[in-house]
N, C-alpha and C positions, 0 to 999 in steps of 0.2 A: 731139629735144633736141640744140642744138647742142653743137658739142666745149667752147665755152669755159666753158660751163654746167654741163657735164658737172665737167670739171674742177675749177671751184668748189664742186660741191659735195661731191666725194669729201674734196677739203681742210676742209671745213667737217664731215664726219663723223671725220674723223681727229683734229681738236684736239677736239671734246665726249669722243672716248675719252680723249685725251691729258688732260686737265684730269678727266675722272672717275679715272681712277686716279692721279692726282696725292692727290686728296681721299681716297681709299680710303686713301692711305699714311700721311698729314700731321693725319687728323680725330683728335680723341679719343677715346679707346677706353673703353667705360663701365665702374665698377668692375662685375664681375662675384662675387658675394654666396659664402663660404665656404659649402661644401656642408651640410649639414645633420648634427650627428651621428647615425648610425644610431640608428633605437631598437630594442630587443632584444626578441623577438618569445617567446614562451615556449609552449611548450620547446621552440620552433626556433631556431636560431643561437646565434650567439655572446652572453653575456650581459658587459654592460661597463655604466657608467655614462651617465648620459642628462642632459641638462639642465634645471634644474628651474624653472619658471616661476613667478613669483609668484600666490599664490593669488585668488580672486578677491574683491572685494569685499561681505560680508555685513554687512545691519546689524545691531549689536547692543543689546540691550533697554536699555532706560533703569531701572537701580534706583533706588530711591527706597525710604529707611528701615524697618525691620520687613519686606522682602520677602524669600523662599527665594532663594536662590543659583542662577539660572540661568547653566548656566557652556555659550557656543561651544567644542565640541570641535577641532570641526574646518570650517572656512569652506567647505574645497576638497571640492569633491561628494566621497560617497561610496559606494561600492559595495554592500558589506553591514558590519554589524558583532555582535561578540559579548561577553556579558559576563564575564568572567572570574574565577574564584569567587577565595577567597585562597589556596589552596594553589597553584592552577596561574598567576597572575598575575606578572609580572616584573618590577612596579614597586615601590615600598615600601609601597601604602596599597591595601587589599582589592577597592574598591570602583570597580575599572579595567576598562575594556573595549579589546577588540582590533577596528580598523577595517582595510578595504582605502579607498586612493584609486580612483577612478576614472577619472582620466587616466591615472597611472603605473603602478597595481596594487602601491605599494608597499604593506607592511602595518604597522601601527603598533600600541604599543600606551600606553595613556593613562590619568592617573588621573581621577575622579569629579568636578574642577574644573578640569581640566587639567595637574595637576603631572605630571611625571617621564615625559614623554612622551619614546618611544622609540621607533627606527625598528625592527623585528621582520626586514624583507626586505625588498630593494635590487631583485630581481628584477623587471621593469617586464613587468607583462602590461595593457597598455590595451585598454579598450571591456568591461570584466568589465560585465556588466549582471545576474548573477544568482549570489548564494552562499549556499549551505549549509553552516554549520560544524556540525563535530565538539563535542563535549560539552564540550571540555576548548579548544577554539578551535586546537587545533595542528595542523589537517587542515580542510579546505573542500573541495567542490567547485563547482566554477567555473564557469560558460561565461560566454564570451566571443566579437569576431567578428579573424578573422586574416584584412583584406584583405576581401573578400567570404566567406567558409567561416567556419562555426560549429563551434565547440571550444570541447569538454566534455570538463574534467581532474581528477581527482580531486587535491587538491594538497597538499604537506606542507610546513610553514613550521620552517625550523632551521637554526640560526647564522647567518646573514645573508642565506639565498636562500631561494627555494623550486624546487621539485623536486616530478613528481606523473606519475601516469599518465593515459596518454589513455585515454578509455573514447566509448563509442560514440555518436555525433550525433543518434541518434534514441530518445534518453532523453529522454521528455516530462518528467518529475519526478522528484527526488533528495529524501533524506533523507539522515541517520546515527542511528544506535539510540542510545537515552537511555543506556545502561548497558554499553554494551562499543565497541570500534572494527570497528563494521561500516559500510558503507553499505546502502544500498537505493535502488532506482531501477525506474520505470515504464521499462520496454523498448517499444517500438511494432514490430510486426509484422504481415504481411498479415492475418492472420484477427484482429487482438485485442491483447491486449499481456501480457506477462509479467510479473511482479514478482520481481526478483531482490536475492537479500541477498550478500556481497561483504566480500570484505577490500578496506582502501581502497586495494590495489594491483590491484584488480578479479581478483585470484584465490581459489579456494576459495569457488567462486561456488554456490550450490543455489536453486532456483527455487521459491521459497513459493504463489504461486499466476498462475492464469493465467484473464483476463475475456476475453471479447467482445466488452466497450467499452473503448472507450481515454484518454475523455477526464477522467480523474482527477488530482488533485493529492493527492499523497500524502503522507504525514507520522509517525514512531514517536510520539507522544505519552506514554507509558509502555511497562515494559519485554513485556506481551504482548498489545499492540494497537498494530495497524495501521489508520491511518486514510485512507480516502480519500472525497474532496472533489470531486465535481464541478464543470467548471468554472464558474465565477458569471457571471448576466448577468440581468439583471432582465424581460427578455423570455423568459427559462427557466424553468420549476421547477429545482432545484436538491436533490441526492441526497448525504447522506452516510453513508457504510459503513461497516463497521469489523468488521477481522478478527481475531479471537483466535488468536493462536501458539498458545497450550497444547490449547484444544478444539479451531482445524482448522474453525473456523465462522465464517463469511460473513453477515455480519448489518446489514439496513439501521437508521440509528439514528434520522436524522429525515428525511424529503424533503417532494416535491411544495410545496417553499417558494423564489418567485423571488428571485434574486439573491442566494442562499444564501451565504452567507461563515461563519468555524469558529472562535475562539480556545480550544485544552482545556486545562483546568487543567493542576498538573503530574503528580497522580498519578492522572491522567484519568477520576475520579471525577465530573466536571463540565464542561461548555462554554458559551462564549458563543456565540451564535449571531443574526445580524442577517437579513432577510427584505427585501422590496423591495416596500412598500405602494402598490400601484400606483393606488391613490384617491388619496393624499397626494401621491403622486409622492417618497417620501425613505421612507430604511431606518429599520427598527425592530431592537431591540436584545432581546433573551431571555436569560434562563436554563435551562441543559437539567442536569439533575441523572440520568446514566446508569444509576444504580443503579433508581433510586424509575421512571423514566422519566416523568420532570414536568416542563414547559417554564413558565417564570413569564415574564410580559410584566414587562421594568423599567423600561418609560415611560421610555425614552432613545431618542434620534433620530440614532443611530451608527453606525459596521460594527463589527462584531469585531473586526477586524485590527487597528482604534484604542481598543483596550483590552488589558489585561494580570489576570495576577492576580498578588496578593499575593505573594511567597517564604514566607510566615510566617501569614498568616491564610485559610483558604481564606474567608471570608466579607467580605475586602476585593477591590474590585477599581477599578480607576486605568480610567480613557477620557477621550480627547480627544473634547470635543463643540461644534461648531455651533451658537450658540443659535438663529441666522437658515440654517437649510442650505437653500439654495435650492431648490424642486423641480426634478428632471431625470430620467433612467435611471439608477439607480443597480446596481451597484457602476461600469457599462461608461465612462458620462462622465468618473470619478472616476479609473480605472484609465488611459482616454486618455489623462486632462491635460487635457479640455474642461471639467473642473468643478473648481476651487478650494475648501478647507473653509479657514475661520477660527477657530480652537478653543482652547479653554480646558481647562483640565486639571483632570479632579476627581477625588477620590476619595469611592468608595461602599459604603455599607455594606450587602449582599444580607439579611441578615436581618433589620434593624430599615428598611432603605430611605435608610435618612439618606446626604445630597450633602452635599460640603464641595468647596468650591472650593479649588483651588489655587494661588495665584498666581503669574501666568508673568510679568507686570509687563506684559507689552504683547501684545495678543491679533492678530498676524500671521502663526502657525504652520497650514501643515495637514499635522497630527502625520501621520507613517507608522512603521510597525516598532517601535511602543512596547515597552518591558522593562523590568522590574524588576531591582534586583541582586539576591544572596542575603540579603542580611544587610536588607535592603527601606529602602535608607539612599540609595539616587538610582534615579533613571526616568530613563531615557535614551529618544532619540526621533532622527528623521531630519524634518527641513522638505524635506516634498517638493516644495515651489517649485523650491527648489534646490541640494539635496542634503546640506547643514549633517549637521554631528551636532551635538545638543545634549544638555545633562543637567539634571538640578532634585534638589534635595538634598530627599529629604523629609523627615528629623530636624531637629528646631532644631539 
């Protein structure tokens, strides 16, 4: 390379630096987005207010004259919810239940068409995907996911936060006892699992029994029975047991039935009980009477889970039903999300057989978490689409 070439081009490398940091100095500087406020992680850190997003769009039914009051509780998913009798409820009218959101984890509580709604706690615990409340609604426990890590809190809801103890990650199932404040919870352990009963501070702990299978869902259904539920799937028989506190006896009640699912009455004298007819390809619906031990077919094509009983009559009983349920695996397709139910709301009567329909005004619900209140005056229900809470006044 000759020198004058040379020379040109070293000049011609110095003005491209020279004009790029001219550009670096002189260019626009993009706005750069205010950070995010923190959201407050429970019960780690600091707990402060969080931003509230507007809720998301649900449709709402179209009334048309002479029909029941179905009243939208709440649009924004929800987590779990509970019903709250009149003595312990904090709004003015009996017939209110207490929800959690499931974005914020804030807890609310609401009346039976929506009036005199109330924020209960401010404390933002998001992703809760599982709760069990206490009898009276003023204790849950929870899990939820923090980041990647699974947190299972026993929780107390009072004066505007919540507040709860951590308890152990490898609790397959929770309860609370119908008649006192205890919890209960399936423990997993190398050989087996334990059932432990618990203040809901997780002390004054004694271990009521201990299996060698572990995969039960457990539940107090009354105050000296303990129920457990294997877990359902229509390619299994499915097992349910049930231990008496007072005799200390382990007793199967009904099994070897695919895709076994459980609703018990409330003074667990009774169960619904749905099956997984594997000709039909779609669930069947029973009556198990514990006492007499008598199972009646009730010609309903439903699960358990989408029926309730009565507060006040044990021979009514409320389900949401599918008149076209399309065949698939059932409960597994249902419990994924790969199977949608379209259902109508009835109520029936177990001893003369008589259906009466309910009017929902427009049939695009598939009902989950059905309940009755006390006083049997609204049915409350979650649209598991997308996560709605709804209610239906049953009294004129």
């Amino acid at each position: 390379m000759n020198k004058p070439l040379a020379i040109g081009l070293i000049i011609f490398f110095i003005l491209v630096i020279a004009v790029g940091a001219i550009w670096l100095v002189v260019r626009p500087v993009p706005e750069i987005p205010a950070p995010e406020r923190p959201i407050r992680r429970f019960p780690f850190g600091i707990f402060g207010p969080t931003e509230e997003l507007p809720p998301p769009e649900v449709e709402a039914p179209i009334l048309e004259p002479g029909k029941r009051a179905l009243t939208l509780l709440s649009a924004e998913a929800i987590s779990g919810f509970a019903i709250l009798s009149a003595k312990e409820n904090s709004t003015s009218t009996p017939a209110s239940v207490r929800f959690i959101e499931k974005r914020t984890g804030h807890v609310f509580d609401i009346g039976g068409q929506g009036e005199n709604k109330i924020r209960i706690s401010n404390t933002t615990i998001p992703k809760i995907f599982e709760v069990n409340w206490s009898p009276d609604a003023s204790k849950a426990i929870l899990k939820y996911f923090e980041g990647e890590n699974l947190r299972i809190v026993s929780a107390v809801f009072e004066a505007t936060s919540t507040t709860g103890t951590i308890l152990p990650t490898n609790i397959l199932s929770s309860t609370y006892a119908p008649h006192q404040e205890r919890i209960l919870y399936l423990l997993l352990v190398a050989d087996g699992a334990r059932t432990i009963a618990a203040d809901p501070d997780n002390t004054g702990q004694n271990e009521i029994l201990f299996s060698p299978f572990q995969e039960f869902n457990i539940t107090w259904p009354e105050r000296n029975t303990l129920s457990y539920l294997s877990r359902p799937s229509g390619i299994a028989p499915g097992f349910l047991f049930a231990y008496n506190l007072r005799a200390g006896v382990f007793n199967k009640v009904i099994g070897n039935i695919f895709g076994l699912e459980v609703r018990w009455s409330k003074d667990g004298k009774n169960l619904l009980f749905s099956g997984y007819n594997q000709n039909t390809r779609i669930p069947q619906l029973f009556l198990y009477d514990t006492r007499g031990k008598i199972s009646k077919n009730l010609q309903i094509n439903t699960f358990a889970p989408k029926c309730a009983f009565s507060e006040k009559d044990e021979n009514i009983i409320y389900c949401a039903i599918d008149a076209n349920l399309p065949p698939a695996l059932y409960p597994d397709e249902w419990l994924q999300g790969a199977i949608s139910t379209t259902d109508s709301l009835w109520k029936i009567n177990l001893e003369s057989g008589e259906k009466n329909l309910l009017d929902t005004e427009r049939k695009f619900f598939d009902i989950d978490q059905i309940s009755i209140s006390d006083d049997d005056e609204f049915l409350y229900f979650v649209d598991k689409k997308n996560g709605s809470l709804w209610s239906l006044k049953l009294s004129d």
